[in-house]
Backbone as JSON, one array per atom type, in Angstrom:
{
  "sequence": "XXXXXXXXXXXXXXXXXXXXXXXXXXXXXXXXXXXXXXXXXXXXXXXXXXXXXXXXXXXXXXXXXXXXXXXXXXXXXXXXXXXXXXXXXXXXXXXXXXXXXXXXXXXXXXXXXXXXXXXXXXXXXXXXXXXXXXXXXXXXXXXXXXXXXXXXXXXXXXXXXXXXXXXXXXXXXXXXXXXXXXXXXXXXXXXXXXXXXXXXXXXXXXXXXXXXXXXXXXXXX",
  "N": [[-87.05, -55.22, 66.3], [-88.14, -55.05, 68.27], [-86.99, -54.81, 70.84], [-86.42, -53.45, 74.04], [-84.97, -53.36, 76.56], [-82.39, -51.98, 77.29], [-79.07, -50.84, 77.87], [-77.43, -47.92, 77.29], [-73.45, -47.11, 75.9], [-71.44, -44.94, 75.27], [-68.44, -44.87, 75.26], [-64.92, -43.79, 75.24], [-61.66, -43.45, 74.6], [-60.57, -40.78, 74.79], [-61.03, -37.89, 76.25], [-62.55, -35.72, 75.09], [-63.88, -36.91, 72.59], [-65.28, -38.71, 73.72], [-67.17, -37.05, 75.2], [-68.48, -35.78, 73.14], [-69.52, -37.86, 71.51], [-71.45, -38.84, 73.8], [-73.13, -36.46, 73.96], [-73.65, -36.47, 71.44], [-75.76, -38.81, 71.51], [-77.63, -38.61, 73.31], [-79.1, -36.14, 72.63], [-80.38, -37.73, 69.92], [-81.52, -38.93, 70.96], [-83.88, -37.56, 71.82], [-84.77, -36.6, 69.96], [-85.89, -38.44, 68.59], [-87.71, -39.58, 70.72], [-86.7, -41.58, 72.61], [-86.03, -42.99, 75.7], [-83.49, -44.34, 76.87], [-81.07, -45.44, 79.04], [-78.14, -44.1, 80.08], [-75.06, -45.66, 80.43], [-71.88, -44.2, 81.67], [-68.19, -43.33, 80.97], [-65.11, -42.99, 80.4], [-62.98, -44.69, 78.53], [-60.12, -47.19, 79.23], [-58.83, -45.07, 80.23], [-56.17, -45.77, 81.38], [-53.81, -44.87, 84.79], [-52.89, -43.57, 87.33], [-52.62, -40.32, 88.7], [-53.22, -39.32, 86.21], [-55.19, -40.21, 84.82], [-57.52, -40.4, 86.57], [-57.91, -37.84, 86.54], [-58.4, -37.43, 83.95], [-60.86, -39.3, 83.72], [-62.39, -37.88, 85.78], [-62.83, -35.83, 84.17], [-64.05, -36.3, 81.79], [-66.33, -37.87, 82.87], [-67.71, -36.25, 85.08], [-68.57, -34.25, 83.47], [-70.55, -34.44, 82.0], [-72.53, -35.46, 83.78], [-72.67, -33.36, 85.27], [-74.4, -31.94, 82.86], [-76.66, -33.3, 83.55], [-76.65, -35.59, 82.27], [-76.91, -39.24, 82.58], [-76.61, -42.39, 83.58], [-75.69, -44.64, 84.83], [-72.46, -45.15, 86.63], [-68.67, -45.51, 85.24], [-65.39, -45.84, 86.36], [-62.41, -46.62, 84.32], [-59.62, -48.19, 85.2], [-56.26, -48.75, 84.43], [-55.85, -50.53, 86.87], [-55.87, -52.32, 89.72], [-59.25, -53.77, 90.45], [-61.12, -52.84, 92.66], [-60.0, -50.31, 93.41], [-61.06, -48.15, 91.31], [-63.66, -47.73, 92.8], [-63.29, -45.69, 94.89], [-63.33, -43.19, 93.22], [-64.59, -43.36, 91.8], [-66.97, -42.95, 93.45], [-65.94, -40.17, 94.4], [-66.35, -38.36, 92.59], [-69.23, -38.13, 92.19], [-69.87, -37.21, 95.14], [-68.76, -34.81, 94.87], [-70.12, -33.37, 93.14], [-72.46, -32.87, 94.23], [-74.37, -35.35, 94.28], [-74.36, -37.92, 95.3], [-74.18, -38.51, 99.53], [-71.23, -39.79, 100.4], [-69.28, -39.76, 102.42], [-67.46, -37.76, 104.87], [-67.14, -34.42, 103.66], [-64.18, -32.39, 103.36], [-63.61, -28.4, 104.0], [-61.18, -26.93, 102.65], [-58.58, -24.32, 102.63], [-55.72, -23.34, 100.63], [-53.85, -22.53, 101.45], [-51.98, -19.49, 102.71], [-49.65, -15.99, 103.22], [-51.5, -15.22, 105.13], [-52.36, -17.18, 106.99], [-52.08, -18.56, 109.68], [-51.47, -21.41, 111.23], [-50.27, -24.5, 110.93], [-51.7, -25.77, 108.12], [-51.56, -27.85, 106.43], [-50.64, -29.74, 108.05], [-52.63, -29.76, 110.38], [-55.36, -30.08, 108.68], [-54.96, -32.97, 108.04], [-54.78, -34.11, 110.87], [-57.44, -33.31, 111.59], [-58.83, -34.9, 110.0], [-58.13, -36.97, 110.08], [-59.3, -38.45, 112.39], [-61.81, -37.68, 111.65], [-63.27, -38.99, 109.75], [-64.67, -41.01, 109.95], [-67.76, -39.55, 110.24], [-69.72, -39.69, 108.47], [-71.54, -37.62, 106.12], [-71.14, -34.81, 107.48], [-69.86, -31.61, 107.22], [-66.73, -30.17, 106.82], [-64.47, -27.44, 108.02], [-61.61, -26.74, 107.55], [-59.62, -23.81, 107.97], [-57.26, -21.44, 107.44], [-57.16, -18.23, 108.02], [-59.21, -15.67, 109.55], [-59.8, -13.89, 107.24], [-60.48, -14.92, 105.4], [-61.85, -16.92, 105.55], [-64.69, -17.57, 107.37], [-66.01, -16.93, 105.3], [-66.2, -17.96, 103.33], [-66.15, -20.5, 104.03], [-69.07, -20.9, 104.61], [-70.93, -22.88, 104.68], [-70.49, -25.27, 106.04], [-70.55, -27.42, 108.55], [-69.32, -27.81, 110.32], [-66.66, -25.73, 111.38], [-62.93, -24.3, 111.38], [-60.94, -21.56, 112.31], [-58.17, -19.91, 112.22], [-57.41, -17.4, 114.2], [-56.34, -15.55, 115.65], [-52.92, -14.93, 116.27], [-51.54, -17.81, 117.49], [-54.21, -18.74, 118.43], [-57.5, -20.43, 117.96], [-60.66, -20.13, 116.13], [-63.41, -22.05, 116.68], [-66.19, -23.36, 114.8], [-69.71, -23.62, 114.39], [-71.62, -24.5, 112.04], [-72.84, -20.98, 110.73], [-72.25, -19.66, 112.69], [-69.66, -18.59, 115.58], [-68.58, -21.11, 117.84], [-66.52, -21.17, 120.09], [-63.08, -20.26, 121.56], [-60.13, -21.03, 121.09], [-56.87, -22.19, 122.4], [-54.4, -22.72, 120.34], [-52.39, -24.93, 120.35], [-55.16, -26.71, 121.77], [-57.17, -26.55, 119.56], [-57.83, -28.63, 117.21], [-58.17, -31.33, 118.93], [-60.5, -29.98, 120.05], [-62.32, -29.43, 118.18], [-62.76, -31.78, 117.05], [-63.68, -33.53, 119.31], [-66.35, -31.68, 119.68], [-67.35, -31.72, 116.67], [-67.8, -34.86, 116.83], [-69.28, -35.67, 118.92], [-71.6, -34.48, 118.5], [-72.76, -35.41, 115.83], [-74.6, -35.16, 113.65], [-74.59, -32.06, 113.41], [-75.29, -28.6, 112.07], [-76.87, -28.76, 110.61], [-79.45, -29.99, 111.92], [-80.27, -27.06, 112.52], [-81.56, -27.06, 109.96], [-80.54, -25.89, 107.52], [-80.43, -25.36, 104.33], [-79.72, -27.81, 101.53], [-77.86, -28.39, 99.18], [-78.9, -29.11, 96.01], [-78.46, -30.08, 93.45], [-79.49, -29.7, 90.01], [-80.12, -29.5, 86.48], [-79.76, -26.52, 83.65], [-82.81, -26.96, 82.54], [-83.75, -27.92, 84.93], [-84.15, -30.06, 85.96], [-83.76, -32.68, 88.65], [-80.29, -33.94, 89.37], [-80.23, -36.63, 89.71], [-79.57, -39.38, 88.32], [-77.24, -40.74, 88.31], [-77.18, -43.39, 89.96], [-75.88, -45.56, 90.29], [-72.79, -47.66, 90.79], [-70.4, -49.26, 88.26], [-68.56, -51.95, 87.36], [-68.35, -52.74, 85.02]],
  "CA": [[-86.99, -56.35, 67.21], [-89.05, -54.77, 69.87], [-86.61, -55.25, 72.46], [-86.46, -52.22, 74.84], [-84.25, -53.46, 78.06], [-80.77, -51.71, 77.26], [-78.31, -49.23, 78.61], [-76.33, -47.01, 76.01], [-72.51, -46.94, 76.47], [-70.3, -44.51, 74.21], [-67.3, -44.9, 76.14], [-64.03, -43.45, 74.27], [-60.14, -43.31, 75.48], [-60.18, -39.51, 74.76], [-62.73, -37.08, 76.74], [-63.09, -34.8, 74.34], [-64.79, -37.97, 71.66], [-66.23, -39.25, 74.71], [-68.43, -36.0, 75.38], [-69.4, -35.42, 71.97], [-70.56, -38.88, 71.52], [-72.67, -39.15, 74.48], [-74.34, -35.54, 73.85], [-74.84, -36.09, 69.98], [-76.68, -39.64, 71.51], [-78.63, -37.56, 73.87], [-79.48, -34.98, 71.45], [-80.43, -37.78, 69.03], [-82.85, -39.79, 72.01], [-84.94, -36.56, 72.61], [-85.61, -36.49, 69.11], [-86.47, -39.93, 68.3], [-88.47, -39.76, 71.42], [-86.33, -42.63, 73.3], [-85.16, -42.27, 76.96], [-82.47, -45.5, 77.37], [-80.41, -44.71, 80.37], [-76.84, -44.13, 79.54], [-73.74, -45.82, 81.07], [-70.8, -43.15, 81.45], [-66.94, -43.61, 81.42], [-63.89, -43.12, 80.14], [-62.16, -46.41, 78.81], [-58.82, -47.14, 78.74], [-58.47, -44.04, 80.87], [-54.32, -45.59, 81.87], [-53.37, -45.34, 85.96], [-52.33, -42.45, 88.31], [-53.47, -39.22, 88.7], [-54.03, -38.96, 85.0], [-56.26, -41.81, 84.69], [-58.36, -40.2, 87.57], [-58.52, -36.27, 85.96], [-59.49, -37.86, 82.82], [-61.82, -39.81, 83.54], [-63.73, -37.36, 85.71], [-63.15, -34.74, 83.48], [-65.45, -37.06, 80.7], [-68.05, -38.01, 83.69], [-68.42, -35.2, 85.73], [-69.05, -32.78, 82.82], [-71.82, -35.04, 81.56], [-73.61, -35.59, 85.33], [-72.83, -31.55, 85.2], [-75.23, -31.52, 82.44], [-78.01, -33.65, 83.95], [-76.8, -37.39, 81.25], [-76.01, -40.33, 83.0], [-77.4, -43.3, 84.86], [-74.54, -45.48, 85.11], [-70.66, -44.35, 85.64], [-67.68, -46.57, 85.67], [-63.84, -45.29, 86.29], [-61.52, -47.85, 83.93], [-58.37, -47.51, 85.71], [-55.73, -49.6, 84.18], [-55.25, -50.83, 88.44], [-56.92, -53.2, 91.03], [-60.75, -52.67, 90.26], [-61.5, -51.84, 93.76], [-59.22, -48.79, 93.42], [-61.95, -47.72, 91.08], [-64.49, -47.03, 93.6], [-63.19, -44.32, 95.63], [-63.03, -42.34, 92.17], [-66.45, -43.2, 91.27], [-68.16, -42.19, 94.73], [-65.74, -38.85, 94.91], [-67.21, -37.72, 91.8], [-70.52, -38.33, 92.41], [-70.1, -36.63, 96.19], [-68.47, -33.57, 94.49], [-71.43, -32.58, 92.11], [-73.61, -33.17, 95.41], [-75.46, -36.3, 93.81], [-73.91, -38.82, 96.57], [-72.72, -38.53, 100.36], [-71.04, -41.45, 100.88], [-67.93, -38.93, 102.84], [-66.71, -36.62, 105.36], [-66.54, -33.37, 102.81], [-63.68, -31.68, 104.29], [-63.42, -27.67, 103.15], [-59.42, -26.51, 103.38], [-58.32, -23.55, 102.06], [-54.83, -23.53, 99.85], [-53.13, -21.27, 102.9], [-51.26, -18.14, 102.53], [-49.27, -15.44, 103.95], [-52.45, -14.88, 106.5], [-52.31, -18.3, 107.57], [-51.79, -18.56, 111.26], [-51.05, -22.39, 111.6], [-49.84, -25.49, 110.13], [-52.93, -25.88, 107.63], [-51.82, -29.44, 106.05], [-51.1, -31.26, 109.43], [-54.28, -29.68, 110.91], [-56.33, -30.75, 108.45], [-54.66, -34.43, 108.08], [-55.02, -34.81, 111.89], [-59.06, -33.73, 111.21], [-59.38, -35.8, 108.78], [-57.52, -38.61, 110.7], [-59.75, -38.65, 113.91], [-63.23, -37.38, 111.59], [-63.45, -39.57, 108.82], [-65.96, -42.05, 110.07], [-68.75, -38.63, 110.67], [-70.72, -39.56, 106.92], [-72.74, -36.57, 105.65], [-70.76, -33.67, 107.92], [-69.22, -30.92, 106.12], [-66.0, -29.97, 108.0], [-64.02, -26.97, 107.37], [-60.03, -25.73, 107.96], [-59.47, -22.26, 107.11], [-55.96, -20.66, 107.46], [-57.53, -16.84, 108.86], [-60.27, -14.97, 109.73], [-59.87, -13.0, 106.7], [-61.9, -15.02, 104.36], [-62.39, -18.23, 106.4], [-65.59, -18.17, 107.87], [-67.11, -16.68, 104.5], [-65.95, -19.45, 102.29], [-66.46, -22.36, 104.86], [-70.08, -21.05, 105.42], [-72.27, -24.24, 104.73], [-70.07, -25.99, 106.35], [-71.19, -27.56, 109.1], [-68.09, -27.37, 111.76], [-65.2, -25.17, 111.49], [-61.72, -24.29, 112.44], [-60.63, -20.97, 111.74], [-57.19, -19.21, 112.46], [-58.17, -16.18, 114.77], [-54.86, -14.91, 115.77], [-51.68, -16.03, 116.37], [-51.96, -18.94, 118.48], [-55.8, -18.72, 119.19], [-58.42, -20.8, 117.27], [-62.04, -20.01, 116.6], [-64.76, -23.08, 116.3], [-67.59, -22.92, 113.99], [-70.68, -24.33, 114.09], [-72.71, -23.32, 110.94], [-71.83, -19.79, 110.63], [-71.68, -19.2, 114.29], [-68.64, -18.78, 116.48], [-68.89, -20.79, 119.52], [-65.45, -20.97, 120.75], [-61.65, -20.02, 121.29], [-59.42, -22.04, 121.85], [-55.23, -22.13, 122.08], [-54.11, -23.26, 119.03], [-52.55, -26.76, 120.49], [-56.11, -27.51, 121.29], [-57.66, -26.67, 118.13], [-57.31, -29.46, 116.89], [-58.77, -32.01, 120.08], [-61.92, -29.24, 120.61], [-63.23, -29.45, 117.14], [-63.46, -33.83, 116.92], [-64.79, -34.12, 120.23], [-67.59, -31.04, 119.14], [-68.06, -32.55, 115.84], [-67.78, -36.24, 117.18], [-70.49, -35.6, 119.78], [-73.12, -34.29, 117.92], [-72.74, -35.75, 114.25], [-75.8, -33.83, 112.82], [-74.28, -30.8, 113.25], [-75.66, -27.74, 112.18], [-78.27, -29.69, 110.2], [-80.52, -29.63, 112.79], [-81.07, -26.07, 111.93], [-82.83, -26.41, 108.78], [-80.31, -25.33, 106.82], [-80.91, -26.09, 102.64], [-78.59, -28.28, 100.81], [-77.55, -27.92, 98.03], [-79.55, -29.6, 95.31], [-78.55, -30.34, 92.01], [-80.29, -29.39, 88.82], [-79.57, -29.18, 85.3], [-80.83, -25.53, 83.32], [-83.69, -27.21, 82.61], [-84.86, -27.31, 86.28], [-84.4, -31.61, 86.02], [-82.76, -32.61, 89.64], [-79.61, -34.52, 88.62], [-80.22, -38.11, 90.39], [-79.89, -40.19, 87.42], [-76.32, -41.53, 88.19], [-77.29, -44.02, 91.39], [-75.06, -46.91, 90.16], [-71.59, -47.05, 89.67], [-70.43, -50.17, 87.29], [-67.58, -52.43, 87.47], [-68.17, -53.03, 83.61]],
  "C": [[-87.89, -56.15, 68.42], [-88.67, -55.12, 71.04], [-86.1, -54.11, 72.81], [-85.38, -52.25, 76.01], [-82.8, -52.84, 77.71], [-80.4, -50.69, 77.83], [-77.32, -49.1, 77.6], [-75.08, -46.74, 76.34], [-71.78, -46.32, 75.49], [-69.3, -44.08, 74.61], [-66.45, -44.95, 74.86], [-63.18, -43.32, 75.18], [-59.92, -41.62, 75.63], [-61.38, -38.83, 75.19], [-63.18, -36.6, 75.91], [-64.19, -35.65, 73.14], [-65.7, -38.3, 72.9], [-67.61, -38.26, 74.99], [-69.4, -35.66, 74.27], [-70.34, -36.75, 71.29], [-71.94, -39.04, 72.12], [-73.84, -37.67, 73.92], [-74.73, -35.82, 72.58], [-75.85, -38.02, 70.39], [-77.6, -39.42, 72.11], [-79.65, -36.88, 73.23], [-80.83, -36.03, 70.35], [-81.48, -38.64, 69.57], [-83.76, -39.01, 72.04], [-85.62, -36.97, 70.88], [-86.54, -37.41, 68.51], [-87.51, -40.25, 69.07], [-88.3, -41.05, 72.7], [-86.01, -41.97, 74.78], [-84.73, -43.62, 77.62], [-81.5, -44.89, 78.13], [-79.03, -45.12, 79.63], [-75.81, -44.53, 81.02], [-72.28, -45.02, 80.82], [-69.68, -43.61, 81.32], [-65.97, -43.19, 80.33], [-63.17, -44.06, 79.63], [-61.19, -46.31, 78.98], [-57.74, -45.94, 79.05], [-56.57, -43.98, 81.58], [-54.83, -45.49, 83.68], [-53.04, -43.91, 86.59], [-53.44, -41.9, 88.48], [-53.69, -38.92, 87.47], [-54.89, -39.47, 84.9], [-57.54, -40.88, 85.85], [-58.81, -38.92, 86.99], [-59.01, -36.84, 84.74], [-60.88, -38.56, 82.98], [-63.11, -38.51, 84.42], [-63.52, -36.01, 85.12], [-64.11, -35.51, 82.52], [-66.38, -37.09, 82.12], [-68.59, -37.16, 84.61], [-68.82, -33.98, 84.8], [-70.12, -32.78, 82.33], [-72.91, -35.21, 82.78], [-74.09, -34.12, 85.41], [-74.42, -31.65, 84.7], [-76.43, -32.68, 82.4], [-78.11, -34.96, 82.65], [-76.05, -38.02, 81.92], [-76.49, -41.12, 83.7], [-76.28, -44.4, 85.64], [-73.19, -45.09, 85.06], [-69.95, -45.66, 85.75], [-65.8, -45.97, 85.28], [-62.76, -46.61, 86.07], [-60.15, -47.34, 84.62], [-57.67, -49.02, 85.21], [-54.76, -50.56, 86.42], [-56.22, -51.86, 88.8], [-58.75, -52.22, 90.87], [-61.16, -52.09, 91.43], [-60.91, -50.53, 93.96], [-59.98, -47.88, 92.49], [-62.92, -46.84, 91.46], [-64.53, -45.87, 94.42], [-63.38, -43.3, 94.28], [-64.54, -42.0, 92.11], [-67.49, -42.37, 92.17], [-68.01, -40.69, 95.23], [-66.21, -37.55, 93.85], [-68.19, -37.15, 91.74], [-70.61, -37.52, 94.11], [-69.32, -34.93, 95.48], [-69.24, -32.62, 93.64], [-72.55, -32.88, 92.41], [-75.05, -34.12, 94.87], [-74.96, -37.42, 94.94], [-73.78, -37.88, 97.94], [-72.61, -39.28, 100.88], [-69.73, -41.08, 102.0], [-68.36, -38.01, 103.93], [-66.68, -35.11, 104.11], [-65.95, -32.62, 103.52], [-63.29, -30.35, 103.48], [-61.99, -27.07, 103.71], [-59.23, -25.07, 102.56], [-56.48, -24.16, 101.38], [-53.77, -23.37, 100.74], [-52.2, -19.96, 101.72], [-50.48, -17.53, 103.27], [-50.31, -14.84, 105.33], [-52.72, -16.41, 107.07], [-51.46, -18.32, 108.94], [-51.53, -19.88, 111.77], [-50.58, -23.44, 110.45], [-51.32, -26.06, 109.27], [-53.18, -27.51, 107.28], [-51.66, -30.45, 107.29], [-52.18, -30.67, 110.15], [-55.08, -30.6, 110.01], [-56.24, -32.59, 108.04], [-55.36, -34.78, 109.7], [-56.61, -34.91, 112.05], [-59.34, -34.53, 111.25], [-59.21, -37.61, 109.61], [-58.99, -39.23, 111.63], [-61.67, -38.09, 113.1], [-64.27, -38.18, 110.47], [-64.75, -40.04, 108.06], [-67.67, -41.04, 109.77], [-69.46, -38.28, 108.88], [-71.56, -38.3, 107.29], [-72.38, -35.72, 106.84], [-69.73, -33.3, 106.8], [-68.25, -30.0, 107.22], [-64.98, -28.96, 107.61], [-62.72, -26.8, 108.02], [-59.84, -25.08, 107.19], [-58.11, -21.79, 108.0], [-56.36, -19.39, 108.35], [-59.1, -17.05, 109.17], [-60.85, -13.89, 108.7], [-61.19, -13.35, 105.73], [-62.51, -16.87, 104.79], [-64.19, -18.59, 106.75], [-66.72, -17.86, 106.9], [-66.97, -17.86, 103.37], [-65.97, -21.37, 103.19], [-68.2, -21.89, 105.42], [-70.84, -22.13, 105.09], [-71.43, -25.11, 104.75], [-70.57, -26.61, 107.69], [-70.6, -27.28, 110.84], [-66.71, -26.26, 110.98], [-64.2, -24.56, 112.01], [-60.96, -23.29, 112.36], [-59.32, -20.51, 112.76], [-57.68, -17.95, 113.07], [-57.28, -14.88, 114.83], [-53.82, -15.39, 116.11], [-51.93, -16.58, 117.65], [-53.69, -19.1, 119.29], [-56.79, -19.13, 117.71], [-59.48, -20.66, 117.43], [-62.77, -21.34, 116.02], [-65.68, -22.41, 116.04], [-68.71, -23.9, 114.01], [-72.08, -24.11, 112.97], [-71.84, -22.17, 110.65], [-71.7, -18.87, 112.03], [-70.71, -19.8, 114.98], [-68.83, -19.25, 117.81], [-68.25, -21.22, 120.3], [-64.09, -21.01, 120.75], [-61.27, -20.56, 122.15], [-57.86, -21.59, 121.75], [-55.04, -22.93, 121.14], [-53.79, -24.74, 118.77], [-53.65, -27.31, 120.88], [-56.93, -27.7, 120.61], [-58.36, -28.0, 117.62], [-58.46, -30.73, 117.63], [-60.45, -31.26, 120.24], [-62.82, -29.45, 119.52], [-63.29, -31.2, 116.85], [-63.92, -33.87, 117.88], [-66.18, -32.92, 119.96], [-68.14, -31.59, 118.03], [-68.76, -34.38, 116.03], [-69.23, -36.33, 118.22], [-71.76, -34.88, 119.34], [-72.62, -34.44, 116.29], [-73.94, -35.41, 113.07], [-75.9, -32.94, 112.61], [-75.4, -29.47, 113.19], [-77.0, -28.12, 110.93], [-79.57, -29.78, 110.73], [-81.18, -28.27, 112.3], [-81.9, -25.8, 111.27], [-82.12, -26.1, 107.53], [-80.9, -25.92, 105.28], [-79.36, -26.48, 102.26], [-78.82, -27.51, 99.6], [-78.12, -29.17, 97.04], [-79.51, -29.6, 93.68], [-79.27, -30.27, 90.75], [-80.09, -29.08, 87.58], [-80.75, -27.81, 84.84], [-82.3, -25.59, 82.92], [-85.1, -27.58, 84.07], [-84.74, -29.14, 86.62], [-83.49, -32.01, 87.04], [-81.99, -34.12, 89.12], [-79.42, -35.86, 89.98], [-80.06, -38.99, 89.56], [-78.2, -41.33, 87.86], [-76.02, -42.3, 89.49], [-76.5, -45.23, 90.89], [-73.62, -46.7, 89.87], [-71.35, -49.2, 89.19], [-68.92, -50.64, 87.09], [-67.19, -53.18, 85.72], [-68.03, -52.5, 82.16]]
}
């Protein structure tokens, strides 16, 4: 027919069909010599938090490996409840930032403050600060090595004394109730953070060396 304009969709209810579809259509484009952009998803993926691990377990394992131009998260819900799924995907396998990325630790017995209402109240008051990377860490033990490319952070120092991070420099202690207040008005007042520096992102690439930008749409269909 000589008609060329399409997008390839082998959307399945089960990941595991879903993955092997799209790679044996992948697999079966290189050879043929085609390169039709593929639409990703999940169908029929159901509602909750299952509905949400399934689906990006099928589309983030395929973006992983550098196939996908189009995603779309079926959630048996309100389609706009969709979109947060779609964009947290896509900001978690650093091909979007449409977010705040906030880094928390789990906490522990070296945890020196309330970790989940710290980082709620963050989160509350930092939201709006697109493309900063914002960390709460429980200690000093392994805090400021696992929040380093972060861009602000909030580490536990000692009991009742917080250290601020900017990058991977310390540049100040605080009492623990203002924690909290010192790190949104530091991040809030300079929203470029430690960016300025120079630092390098992080840049996506499949083993072939191909940087993984292909999935700039997401798809309400």
């Amino acid at each position: 027919l000589d008609f060329h304009n399409i997008v390839i969709s082998m959307k399945a209810s089960r990941a595991p069909v879903m993955l092997a579809a799209y790679r044996l259509m992948a697999d079966t484009m290189d050879k043929e010599g085609f390169n039709y952009p593929l639409h990703l998803g999940v169908t029929e993926a159901g509602d909750g938090d299952y509905g949400r691990v399934k689906s990006t377990a099928g589309i983030a394992t395929l973006l992983a490996d550098g196939l996908g131009d189009t995603i779309r998260v079926s959630l048996t819900e309100a389609p706009e409840r969709e979109i947060p799924v779609c964009y947290s995907i896509l900001q978690s396998l650093g091909l979007r930032k449409t977010m705040v990325e906030y880094v928390a630790c789990p906490s522990c017995g070296r945890t020196l403050f309330n970790l989940e209402e710290v980082l709620h109240k963050v989160r509350d008051a930092t939201s709006h600060l697109t493309g900063l990377d914002i960390a709460v860490m429980g200690c000093i033990v392994n805090g400021p090595g696992e929040m380093a490319d972060a861009d602000y952070g909030y580490v536990g120092k000692t009991p009742g004394v917080i250290s601020l991070y900017r990058g991977r420099d310390e540049i100040r202690k605080v009492p623990e109730e203002e924690g909290g207040h010192a790190l949104i008005q530091r991040s809030g007042r300079d929203p470029q953070g430690a960016r300025r520096g120079g630092r390098q992102r992080f840049d996506p690439v499949d083993q072939g060396g191909r940087a993984l930008g292909g999935a700039g749409l997401i798809s309400l269909v």
